[in-house]
C-alpha positions in Angstrom: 0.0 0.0 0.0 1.5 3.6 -0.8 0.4 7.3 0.3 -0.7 9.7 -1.8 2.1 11.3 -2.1 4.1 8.0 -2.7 1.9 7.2 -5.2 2.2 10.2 -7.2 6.3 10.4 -7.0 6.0 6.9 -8.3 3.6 8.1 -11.2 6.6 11.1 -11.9 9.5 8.2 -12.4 7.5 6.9 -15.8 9.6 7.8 -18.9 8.1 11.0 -20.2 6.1 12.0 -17.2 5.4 15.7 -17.2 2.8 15.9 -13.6 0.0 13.3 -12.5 -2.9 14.1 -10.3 -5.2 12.6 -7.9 -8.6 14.0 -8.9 -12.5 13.7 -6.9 -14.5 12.8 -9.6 -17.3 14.3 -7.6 -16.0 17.4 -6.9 -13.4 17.6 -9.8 -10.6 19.0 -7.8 -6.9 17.4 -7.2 -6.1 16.1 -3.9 -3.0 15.8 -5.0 -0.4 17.1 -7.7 3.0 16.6 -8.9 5.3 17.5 -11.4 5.7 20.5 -14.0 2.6 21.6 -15.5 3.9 24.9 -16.6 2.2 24.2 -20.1 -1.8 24.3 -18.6 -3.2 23.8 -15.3 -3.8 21.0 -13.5 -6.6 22.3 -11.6 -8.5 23.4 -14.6 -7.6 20.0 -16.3 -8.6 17.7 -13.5 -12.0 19.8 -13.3 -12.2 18.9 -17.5 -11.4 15.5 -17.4 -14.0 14.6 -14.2 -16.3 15.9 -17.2 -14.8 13.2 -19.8 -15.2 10.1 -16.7 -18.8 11.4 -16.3 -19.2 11.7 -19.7 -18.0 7.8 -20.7 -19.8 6.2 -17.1 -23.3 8.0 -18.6 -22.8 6.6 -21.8 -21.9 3.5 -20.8 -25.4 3.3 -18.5 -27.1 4.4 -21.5 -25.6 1.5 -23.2 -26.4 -1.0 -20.5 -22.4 -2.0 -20.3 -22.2 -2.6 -16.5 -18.5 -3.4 -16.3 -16.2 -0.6 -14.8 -13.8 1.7 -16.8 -9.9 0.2 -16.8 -9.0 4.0 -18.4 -9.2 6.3 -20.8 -6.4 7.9 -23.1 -6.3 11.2 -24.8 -3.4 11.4 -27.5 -2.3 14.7 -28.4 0.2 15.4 -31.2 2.5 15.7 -28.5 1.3 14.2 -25.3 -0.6 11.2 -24.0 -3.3 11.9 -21.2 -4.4 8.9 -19.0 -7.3 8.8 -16.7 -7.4 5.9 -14.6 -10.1 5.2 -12.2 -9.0 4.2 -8.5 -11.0 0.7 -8.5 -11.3 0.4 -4.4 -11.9 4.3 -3.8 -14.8 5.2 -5.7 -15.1 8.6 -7.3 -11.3 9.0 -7.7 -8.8 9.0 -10.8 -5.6 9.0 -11.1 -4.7 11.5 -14.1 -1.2 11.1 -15.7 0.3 14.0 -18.2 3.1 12.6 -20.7 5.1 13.7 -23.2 4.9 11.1 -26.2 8.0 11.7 -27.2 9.8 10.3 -24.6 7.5 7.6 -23.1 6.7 4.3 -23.6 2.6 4.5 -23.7 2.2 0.4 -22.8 4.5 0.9 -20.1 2.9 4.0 -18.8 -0.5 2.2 -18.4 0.9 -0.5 -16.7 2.4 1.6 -13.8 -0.5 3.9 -13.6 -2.8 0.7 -13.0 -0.1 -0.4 -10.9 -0.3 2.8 -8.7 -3.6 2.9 -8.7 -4.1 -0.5 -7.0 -1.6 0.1 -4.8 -3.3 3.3 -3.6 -3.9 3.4 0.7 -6.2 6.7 1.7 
């Protein structure tokens, strides 16, 4: 089990990792930040992004797909953007900034997953 803050330092050592944020997908603000996000604001994205998990879960009802999102990616020309739901804490996802230059996008799921399971509060 890791801390938050553990959690998010470990999310910062993947290739290419520009910041990461714990989000309330009820609320849509962080709980927790790291990294350089000089380029936009985390804040503002997190509160974006609780609007894309809303979004895909409504859908999804609307569907009648009851399974539970594994994540979503966004690919920029330039970046990768993964939102990864916190299974056992309901209402929270992780959300992981890259540059896709310099990351490995398989690898980058696997440790957000990772982190995300691993995830004490």
């Amino acid at each position: 089990m890791a801390t938050l803050n553990e959690s998010l330092d470990n999310l910062m050592t993947t290739d290419g990792a520009i910041c990461a944020a714990l989000v309330d997908a009820n609320s849509g603000m962080c709980l927790g930040t790291a990294g350089n996000a000089t380029s936009f604001d985390l804040d503002i994205a997190a509160a974006g992004n609780t609007e894309v998990v809303r979004s895909k879960l409504k859908t999804m009802s609307a569907l009648g797909i009851k399974e539970s999102i594994e994540d979503i990616l966004i690919t920029l020309g330039s970046q990768y953007h993964i939102i990864n739901p916190v299974t056992q804490h309901n209402g929270l996802f992780f959300y992981v900034v890259l540059d896709r230059a310099k990351s490995n996008l398989a690898l980058a799921r696997r440790r957000t997953a990772d982190v995300s399971t691993a995830l004490a509060i």
